[in-house]
C-alpha positions in Angstrom: 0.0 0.0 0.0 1.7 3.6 -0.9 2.1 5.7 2.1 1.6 9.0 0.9 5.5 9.5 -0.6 5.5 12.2 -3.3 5.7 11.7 -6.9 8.6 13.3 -8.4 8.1 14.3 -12.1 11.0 15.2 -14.3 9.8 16.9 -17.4 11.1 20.3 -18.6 7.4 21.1 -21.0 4.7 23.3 -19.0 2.2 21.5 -20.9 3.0 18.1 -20.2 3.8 18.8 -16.7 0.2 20.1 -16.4 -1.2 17.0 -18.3 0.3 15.0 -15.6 -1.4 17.0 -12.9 -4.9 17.0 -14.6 -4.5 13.1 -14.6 -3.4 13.0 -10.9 -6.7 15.1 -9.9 -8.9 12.8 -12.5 -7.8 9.7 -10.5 -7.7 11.2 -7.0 -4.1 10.9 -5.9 -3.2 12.1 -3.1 0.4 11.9 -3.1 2.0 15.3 -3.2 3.2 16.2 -7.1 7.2 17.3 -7.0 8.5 18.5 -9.8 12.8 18.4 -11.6 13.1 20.2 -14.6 16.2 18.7 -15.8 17.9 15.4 -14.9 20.3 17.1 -13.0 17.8 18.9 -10.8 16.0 15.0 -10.6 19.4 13.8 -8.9 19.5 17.3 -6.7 16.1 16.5 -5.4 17.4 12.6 -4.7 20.2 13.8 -3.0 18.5 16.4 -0.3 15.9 13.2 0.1 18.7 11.2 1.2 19.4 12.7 4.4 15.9 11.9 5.3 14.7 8.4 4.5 10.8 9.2 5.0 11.4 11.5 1.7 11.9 9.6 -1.0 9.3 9.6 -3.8 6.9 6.3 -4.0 6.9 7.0 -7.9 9.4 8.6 -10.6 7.6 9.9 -13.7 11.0 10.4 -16.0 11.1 12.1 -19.5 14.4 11.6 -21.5 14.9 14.7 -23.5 15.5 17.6 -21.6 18.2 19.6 -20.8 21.2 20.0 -18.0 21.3 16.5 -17.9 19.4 14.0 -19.6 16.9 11.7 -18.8 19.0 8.7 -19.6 21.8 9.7 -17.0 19.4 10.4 -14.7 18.6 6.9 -14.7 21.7 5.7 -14.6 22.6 7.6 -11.7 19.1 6.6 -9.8 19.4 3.0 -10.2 22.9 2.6 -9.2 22.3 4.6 -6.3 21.9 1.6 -3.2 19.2 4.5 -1.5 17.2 4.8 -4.8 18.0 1.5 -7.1 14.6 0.4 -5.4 12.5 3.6 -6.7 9.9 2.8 -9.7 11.1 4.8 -12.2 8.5 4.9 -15.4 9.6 6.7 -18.5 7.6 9.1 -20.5 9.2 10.1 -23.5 7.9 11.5 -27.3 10.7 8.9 -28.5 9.8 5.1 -29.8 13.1 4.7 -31.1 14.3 1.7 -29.9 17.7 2.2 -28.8 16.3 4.5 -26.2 13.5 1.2 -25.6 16.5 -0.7 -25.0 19.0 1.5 -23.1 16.3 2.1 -20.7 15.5 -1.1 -19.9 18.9 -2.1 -19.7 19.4 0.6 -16.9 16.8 -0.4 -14.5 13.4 1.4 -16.1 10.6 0.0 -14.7 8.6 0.9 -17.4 8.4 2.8 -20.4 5.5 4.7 -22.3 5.5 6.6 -25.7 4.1 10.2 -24.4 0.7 10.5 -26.9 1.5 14.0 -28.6 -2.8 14.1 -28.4 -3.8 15.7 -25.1 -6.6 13.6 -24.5 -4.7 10.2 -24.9 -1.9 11.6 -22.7 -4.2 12.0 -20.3 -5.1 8.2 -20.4 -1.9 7.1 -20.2 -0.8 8.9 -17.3 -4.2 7.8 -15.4 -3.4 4.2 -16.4 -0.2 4.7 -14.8 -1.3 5.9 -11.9 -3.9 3.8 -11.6 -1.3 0.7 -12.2 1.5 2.0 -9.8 -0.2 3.7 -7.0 -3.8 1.2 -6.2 -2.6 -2.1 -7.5 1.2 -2.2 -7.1 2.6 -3.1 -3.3 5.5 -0.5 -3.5 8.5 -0.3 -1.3 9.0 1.6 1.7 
């Protein structure tokens, strides 16, 4: 059952950053909504959060293209870190290419969804994922 940890969102676009809120208040989450704009500001966050256990975020929402530090190093440095290699970390990206399928993967992504460039399915993706990672998944504490 998720106790409440915040969501932290990394995604540099207003817009989609506001398409994940609208999905969070469409499917009732409670969880408090952080957002990185970059990858390095993602690892920034992490870091502060590790000098207090009870802040780590129950759910990472990653994009890949952004920049000061990418989306794919961000990873990296996440799942390699022994206080985060646990975190779900789903990745949201306008890329299908897959090398970027495949890199992702290979560095500990827990999942990985084409963003819909259509508002509207956005939207239904985001819900599903919240749907999928905050009621039916047992997460970690």
């Amino acid at each position: 059952m998720n106790r409440l940890r915040h969501i932290l969102v990394i995604e540099d676009c207003d817009e989609d950053f506001e398409t994940v809120l609208d999905a969070a208040e469409r499917t009732s989450v409670e969880n408090e909504i952080r957002r990185a704009i970059s990858g390095d500001e993602c690892l920034k966050l992490l870091q502060e959060s590790s000098q207090n256990k009870n802040t780590s975020p129950a759910l990472v929402l990653l994009d890949l293209n952004m920049p000061k530090g990418d989306g794919r190093n961000a990873l990296q440095q996440i799942k390699r870190d022994d206080l985060f290699c646990g975190l779900p970390v789903v990745v949201l990206s306008t890329s299908d290419n897959p090398l970027d399928l495949e890199f992702c993967y290979k560095n500990g992504a827990n999942a990985y969804h084409v963003k819909p460039v259509n508002h509207g399915d956005h939207l239904r993706v985001l819900e599903q994922i919240f749907g999928y990672w905050l009621s039916s998944v047992i997460l970690s504490n």
